[in-house]
C-alpha positions in Angstrom: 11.5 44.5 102.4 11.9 40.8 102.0 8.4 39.6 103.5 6.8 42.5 100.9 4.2 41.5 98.3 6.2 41.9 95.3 4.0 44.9 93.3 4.9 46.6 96.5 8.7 46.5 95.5 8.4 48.0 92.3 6.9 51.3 93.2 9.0 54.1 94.5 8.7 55.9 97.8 6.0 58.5 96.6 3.8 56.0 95.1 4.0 53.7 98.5 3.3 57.1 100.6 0.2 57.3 98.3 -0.5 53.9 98.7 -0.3 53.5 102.4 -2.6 57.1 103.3 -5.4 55.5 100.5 -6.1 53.5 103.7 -5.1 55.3 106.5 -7.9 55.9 108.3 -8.8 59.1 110.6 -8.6 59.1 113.8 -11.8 59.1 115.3 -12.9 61.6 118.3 -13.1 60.1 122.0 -16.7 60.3 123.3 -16.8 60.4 127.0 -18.8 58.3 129.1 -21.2 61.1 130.4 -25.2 60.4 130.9 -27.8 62.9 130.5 -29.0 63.6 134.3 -32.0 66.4 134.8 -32.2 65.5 138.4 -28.4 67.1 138.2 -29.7 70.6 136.1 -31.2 73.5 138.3 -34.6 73.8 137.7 -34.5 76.7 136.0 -32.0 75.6 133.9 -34.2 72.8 133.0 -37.1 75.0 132.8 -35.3 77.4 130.2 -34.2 74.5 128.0 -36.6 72.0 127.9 -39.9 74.4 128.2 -43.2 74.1 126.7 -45.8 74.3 129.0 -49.0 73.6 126.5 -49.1 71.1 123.3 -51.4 71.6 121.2 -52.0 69.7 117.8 -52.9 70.6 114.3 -57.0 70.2 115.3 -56.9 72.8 118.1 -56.7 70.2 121.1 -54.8 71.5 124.0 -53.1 69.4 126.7 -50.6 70.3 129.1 -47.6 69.5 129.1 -48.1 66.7 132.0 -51.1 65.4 130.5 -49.7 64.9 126.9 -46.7 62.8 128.1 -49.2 60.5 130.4 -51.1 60.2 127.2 -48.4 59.1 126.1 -47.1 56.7 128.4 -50.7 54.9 129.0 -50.8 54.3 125.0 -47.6 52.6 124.9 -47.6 50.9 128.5 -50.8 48.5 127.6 -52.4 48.0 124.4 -55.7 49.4 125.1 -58.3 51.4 122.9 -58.7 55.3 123.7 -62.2 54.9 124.6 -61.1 53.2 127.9 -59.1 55.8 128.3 -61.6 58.6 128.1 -62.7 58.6 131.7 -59.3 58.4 133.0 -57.9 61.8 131.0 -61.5 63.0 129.9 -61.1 63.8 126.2 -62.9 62.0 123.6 -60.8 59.2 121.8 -60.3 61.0 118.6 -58.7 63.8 120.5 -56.5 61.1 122.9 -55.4 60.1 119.1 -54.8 63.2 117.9 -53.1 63.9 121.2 -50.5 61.0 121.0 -49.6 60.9 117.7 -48.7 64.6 117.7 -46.0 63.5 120.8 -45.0 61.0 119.5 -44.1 62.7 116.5 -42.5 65.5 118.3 -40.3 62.9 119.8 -39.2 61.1 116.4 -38.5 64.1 114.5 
């Protein structure tokens, strides 16, 4: 041990072993390189898993499934009020709120 720090040399072979695993780290898992792919899943596989054919929110408005995700997607695609979207999805803006922020909660949480 001549290139040792000299503390190093004054402990015995326990203490080192001690020492050294203090900062042996674990060794971590290998994650593979695998994408999600629903084109890949049968569809009733996908069906099963990823199911829910109507949303509705805490106020009682009902959207399909469909209909709730374009909600979605026009809200966050341009930054538009929901009174110009009333004609396109013909709810009432308060319910095109109500509609989007109970997806995109779902999809946070």
């Amino acid at each position: 041990m001549n290139g040792a720090p000299p503390f190093l040399l004054d402990l015995n072979s326990e203490e080192l072993y001690m020492l050294l695993t203090l900062y042996d780290h674990p060794e971590r898992p290998v994650i593979p390189d695998i994408r999600f792919n629903l084109a890949s899943m049968a569809d009733a596989n996908a069906e099963k898993e990823f199911r829910f054919d109507f949303v509705i929110t805490s106020e009682r408005d009902k959207a399909h499934k469909t209909e709730a995700v374009c909600i979605l997607l026009a809200r966050l695609s341009y930054p538009n009020r929901n009174y110009d979207k009333m004609q396109r999805f013909g709810r009432s803006p308060s319910a095109l709120s109500r509609l989007f922020s109970h997806i995109g909660t779902i999809l946070l949480v």
